[in-house]
C-alpha positions in Angstrom: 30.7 31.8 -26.5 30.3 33.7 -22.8 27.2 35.6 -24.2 25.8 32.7 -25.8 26.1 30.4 -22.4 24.8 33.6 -20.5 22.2 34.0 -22.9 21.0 30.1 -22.8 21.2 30.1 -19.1 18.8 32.9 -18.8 16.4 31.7 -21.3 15.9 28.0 -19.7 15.3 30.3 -16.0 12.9 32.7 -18.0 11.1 29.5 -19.0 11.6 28.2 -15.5 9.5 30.8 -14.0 7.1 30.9 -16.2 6.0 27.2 -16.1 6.5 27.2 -12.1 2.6 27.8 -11.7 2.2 24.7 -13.6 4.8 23.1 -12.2 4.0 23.4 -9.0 0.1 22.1 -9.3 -1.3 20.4 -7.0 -2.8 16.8 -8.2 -5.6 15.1 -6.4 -6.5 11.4 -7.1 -10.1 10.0 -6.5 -10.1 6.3 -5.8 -13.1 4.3 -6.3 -14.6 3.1 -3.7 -14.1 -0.3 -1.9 -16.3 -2.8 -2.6 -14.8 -5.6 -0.9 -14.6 -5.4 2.8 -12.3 -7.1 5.2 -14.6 -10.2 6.9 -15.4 -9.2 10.3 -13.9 -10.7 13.2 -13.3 -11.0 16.7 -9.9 -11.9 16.3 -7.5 -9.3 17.5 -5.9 -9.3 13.9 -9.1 -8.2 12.7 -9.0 -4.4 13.7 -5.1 -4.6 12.9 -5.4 -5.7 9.4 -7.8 -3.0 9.0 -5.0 -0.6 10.1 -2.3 -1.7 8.5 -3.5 -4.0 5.4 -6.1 -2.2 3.7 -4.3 0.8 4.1 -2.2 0.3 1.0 -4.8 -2.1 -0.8 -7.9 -3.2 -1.0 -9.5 -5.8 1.3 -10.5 -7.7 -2.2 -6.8 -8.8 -2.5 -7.2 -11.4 0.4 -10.0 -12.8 -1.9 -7.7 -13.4 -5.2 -5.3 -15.7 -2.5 -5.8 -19.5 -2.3 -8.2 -20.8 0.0 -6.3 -23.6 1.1 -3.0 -21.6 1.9 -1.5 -22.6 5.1 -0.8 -20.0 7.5 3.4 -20.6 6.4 2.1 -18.7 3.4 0.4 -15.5 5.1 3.2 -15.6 7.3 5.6 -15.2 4.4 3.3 -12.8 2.7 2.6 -10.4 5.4 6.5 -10.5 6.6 7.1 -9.5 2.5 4.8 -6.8 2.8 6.9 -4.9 5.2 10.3 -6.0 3.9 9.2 -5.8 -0.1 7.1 -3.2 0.4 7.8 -1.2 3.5 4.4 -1.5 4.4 4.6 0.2 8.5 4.0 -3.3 10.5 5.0 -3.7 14.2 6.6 -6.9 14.6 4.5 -7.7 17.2 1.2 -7.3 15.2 2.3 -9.8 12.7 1.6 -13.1 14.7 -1.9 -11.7 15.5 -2.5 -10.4 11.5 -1.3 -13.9 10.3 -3.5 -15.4 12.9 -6.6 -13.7 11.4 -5.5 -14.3 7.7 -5.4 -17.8 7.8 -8.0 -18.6 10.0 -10.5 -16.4 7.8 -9.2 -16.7 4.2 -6.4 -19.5 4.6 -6.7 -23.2 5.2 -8.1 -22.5 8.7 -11.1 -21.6 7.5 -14.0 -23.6 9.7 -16.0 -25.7 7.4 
């Protein structure tokens, strides 16, 4: 029974070492490109949703939210992006990101 376990032990490190190389490969992942853009803007969220929001997806997400959501709703959704998802937000960039959101894809939209 010692011989066997001995045995089994170094068989499943022979096999170890052997598949290590392939193991160990390195895996790259090629992401399309963007085709959707975030809409340019002079707000001061602008430039800090593109440092923070696109940064984990695409700008085409904004597009697939309602047009008429007030700015309650990208408050909640931006505040669930860094509690849900741990997306890295300063709190103090939030006010200035929701700002941006709903006046350029939320109900604050100019007509």
């Amino acid at each position: 029974m010692k011989n066997t376990k001995a045995l089994l032990t170094a068989s499943l490190l022979s096999l170890t070492l052997i598949n290590a190389p392939t193991m160990a490969a390195v895996k790259t992942i090629v992401l399309p490109p963007d085709g959707v853009q975030l809409k340019p803007s002079p707000l001061p969220g602008y430039v800090k949703a593109q440092g923070n929001c696109v940064a984990c997806h695409s700008a085409e997400y904004m597009l697939y939210q309602p047009p008429t959501a007030p700015r309650a709703y990208w408050d909640t959704m931006v505040k669930r992006m860094k509690a849900v998802f741990k997306a890295p937000l300063n709190d103090a960039d939030i006010p200035e990101i929701v700002d941006y959101l709903a006046k350029t894809y939320g109900n604050e939209q100019p007509k």
